[in-house]
C-alpha positions in Angstrom: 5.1 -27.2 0.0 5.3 -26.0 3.9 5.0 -29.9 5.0 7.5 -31.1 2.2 9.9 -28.3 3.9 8.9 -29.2 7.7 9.6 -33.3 6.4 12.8 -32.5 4.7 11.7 -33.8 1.5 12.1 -32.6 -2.0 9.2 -29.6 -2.4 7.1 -30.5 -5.3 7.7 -28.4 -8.5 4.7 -26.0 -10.7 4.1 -29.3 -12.8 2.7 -31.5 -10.1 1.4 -28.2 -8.3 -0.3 -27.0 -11.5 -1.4 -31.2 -12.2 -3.3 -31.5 -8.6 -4.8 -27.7 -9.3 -6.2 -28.5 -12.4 -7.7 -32.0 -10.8 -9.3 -30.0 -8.2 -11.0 -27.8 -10.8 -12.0 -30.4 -13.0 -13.7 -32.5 -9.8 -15.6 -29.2 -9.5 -16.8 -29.1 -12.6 -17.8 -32.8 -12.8 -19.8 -31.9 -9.5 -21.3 -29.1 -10.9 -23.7 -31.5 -13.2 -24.8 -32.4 -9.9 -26.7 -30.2 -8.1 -29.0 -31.7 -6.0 -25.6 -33.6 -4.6 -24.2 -30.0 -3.5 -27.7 -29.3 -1.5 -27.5 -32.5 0.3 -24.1 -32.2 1.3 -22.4 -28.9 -0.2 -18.7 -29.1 1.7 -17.8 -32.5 0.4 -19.6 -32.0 -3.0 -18.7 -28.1 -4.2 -19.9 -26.8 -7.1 -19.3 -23.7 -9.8 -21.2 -20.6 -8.4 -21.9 -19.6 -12.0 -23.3 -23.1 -13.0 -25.4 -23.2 -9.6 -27.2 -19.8 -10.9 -27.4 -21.0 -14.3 -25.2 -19.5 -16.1 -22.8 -22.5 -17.4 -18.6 -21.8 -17.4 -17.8 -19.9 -20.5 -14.3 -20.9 -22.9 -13.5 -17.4 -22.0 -13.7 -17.9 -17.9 -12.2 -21.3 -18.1 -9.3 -19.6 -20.2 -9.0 -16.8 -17.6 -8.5 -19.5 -14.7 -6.4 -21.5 -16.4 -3.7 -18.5 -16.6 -4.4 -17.0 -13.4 -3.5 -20.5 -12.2 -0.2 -20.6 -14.1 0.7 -17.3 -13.0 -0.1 -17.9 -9.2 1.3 -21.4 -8.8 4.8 -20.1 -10.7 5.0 -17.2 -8.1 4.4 -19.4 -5.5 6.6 -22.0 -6.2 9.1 -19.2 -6.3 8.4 -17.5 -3.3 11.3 -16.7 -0.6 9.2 -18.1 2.6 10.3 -21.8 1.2 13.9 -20.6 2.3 13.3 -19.0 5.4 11.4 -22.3 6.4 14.8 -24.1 5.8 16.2 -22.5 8.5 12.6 -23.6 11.4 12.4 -26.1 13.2 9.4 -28.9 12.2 7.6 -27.6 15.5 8.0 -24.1 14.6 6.4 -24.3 11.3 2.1 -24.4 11.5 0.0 -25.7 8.5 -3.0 -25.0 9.2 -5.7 -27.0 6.8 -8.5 -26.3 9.4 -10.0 -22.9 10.8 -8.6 -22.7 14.7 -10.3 -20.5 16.8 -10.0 -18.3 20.0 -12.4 -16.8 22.3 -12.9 -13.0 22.8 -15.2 -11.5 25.2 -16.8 -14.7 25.4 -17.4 -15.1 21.3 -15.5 -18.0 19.6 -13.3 -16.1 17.0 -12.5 -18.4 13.9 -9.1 -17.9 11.4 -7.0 -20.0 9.3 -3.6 -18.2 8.6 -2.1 -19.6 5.8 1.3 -20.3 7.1 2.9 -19.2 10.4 6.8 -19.9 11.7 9.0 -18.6 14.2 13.1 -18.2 14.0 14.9 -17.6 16.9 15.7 -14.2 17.7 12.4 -13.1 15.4 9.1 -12.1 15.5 6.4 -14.6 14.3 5.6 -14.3 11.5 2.1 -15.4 9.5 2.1 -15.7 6.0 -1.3 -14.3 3.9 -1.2 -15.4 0.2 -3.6 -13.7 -2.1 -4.3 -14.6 -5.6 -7.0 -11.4 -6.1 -6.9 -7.6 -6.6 -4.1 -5.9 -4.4 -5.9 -4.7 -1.2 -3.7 -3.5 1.3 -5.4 -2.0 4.4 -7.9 -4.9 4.2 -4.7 -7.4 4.7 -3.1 -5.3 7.5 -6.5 -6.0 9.4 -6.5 -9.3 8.4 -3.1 -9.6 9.6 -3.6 -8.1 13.2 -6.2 -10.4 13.2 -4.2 -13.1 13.2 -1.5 -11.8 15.5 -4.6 -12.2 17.5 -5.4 -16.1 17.1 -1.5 -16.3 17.2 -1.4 -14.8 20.4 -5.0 -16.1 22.1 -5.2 -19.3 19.7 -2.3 -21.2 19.0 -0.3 -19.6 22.8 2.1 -18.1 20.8 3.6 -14.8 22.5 4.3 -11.7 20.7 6.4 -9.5 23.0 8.4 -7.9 20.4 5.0 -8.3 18.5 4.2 -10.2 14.8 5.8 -10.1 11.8 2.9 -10.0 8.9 4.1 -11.0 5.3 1.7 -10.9 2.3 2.4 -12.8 -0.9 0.7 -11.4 -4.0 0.8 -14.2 -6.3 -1.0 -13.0 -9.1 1.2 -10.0 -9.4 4.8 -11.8 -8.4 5.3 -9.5 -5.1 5.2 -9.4 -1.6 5.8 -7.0 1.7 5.9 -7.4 5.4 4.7 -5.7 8.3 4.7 -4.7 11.6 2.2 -5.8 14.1 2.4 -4.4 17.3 0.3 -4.5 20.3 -1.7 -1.5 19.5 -2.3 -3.0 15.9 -4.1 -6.1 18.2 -6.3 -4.1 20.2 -7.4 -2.5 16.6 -8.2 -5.7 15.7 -9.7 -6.4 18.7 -11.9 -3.4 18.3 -13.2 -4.2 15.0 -14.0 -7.9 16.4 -15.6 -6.1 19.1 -17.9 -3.5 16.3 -18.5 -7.0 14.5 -19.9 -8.8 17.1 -22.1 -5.8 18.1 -23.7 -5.6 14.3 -24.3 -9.1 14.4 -26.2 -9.3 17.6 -28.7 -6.4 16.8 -29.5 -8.5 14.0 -30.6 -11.4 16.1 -33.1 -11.6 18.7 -35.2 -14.3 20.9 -33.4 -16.9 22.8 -32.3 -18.8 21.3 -31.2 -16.3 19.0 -32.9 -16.1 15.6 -32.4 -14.0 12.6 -34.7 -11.0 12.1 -36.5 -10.6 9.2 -34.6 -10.0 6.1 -35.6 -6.6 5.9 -33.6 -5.8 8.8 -30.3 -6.9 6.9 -29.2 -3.7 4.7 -28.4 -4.3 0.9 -24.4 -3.3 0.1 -24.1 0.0 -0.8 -22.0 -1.1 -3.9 -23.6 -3.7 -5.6 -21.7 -4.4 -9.1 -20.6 -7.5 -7.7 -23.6 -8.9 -6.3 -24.6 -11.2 -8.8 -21.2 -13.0 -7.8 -21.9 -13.4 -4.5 -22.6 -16.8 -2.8 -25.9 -15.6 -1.5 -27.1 -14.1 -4.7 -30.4 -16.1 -4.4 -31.5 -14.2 -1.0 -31.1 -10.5 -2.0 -31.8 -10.9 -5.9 -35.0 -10.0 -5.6 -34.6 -6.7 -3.9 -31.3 -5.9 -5.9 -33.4 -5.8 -9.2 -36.2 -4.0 -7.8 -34.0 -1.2 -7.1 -32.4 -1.1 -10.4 -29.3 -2.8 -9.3 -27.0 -5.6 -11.8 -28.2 -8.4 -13.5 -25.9 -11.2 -14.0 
């Protein structure tokens, strides 16, 4: 919809963005009768999660998907960014398909804002859609975070700082907020904490993993069996009593 704005061209309507949604999911689930496919090469050959583990795609789960999908692509199509867009200029407007990345303290720092623009006489602003659960101190961080790559990644300056806007598509609202200079160095900070945790679990040069027990199990663990990397810790999950899928 951004590039159809940043073109001047007619933006494309729920039907054909509900028609190439439900293409994608059913080239997933045509790929997900191929398995040893996604091993080979998993980026250009995704696959189900719950078929990988066995546990086939439901009528229930594909019916839950199918209106989520409704719900989302309606509030999208109807979301007020579209007509502040009207208003940029083509080079003002970033569509980002690709993580960019800046350095910090001498780590590359990866991030793929959904949408950023800039009007004169404004702030930046960067654009977070979310289609899940309502989370909003998690997308303030991830916000600052990207007033960071904003800043360090993509050159642009914030002197009156960032303006952060997050979409909740799945519950047809939104909100903006403030990102000021002291909201980057927080997010600087928690790069910094980040960084730290990940380096005491390497070691050797060049840097390997430690062993797996060094890696802590999450203290919450309902949602375990619908993690990507079920496989590594289901072992230890069920031998302390946790979920089963």
């Amino acid at each position: 919809i951004a590039a159809a704005v940043v073109r001047g061209s007619p933006r494309p309507g729920y039907s054909v963005l509900l028609d190439r949604t439900r293409a994608d999911l059913n080239r997933i689930c045509r790929n997900s009768k191929d398995l040893v496919a996604f091993a080979r090469d998993p980026r250009r050959h995704p696959v189900l999660l719950s078929v990988y583990y066995g546990r086939g795609l439901g009528q229930e789960t594909v019916d839950r998907i199918r209106t989520k999908a409704e719900v989302c692509l309606r509030n999208l199509v109807d979301c007020s960014v579209w007509s502040a867009l009207e208003g940029c200029s083509p080079e003002s407007v970033h569509v980002l398909d690709t993580p960019g990345a800046f350095e910090f303290e001498g780590t590359l720092v990866w991030a793929i804002p959904d949408l950023v623009y800039s009007r004169p006489g404004r702030p930046h602003s960067v654009v977070d859609w979310k289609t899940g659960r309502p989370d909003p101190p998690g997308a303030f961080q991830q916000l600052c975070l990207y007033g960071c790559f904003l800043r360090d990644g993509l050159g642009l300056a914030g002197s009156d700082g960032y303006e952060g806007q997050v979409v909740e598509l799945a519950a047809g609202r939104a909100w903006t907020v403030e990102i000021a200079e002291g909201d980057l160095h927080g997010a600087e900070a928690r790069v910094r904490a980040s960084i730290g945790r990940m380096n005491s679990l390497l070691q050797g040069s060049p840097a390997e993993p430690r062993a797996i027990g060094h890696f802590p199990l999450a203290a919450k663990r309902a949602r375990c069996p619908s993690c990507p990397y079920w496989e590594l810790c289901e072992g230890e999950v069920r031998a302390t009593g946790g979920p089963t899928p």
